[in-house]
N, C-alpha and C positions, 0 to 999 in steps of 0.2 A: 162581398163575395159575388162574382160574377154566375150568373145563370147556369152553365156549364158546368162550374164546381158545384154548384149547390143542385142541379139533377144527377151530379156524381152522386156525391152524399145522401142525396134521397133515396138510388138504384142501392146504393152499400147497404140501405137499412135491411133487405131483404137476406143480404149475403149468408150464405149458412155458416160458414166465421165467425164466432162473438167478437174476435180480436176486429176484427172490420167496422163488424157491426158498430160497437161501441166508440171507436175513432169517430165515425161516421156522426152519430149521436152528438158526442162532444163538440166536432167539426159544426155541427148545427146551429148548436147551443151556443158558439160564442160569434158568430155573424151569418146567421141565415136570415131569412124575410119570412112576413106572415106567414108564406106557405110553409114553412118549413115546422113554425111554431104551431101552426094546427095540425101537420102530419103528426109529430111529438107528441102534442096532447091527445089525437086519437090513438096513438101506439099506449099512451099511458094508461090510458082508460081500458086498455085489455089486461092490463094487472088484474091479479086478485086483489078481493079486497085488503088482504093481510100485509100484501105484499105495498100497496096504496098507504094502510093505515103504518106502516114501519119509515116509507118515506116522511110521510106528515110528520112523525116523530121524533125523527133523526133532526128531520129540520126544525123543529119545535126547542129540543136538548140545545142545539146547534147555537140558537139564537139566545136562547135563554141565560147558556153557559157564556155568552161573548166571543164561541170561536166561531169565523169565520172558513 
């Protein structure tokens, strides 16, 4: 993904649209660069914790169960 796109997708993270937002997230996630992956994980870390300990979970189930 080129520079461009990906200070697009970084500007969307703020957008007040979850539909945005969330594209934008995805958009990250399947070809962004480091910076992209540390904005991500400092976005993550302003989770609650509840909301933290439900991801680890999902993915925990997720892997345990064999679905991908």
């Amino acid at each position: 993904m080129d520079d461009v796109l990906i200070n697009k997708f970084l500007r969307q993270l703020d957008d007040e649209n979850p539909e945005i937002r969330i594209n934008a997230i995805n958009e990250l996630g399947e070809s962004g660069d480091e910076l992209c992956l540390q904005e991500l994980r400092r976005r993550l870390k302003a989770l609650t914790p509840e909301h933290q300990a439900l991801i680890i979970a999902v993915a925990k189930l997720k892997k345990n169960l064999g679905i991908k």
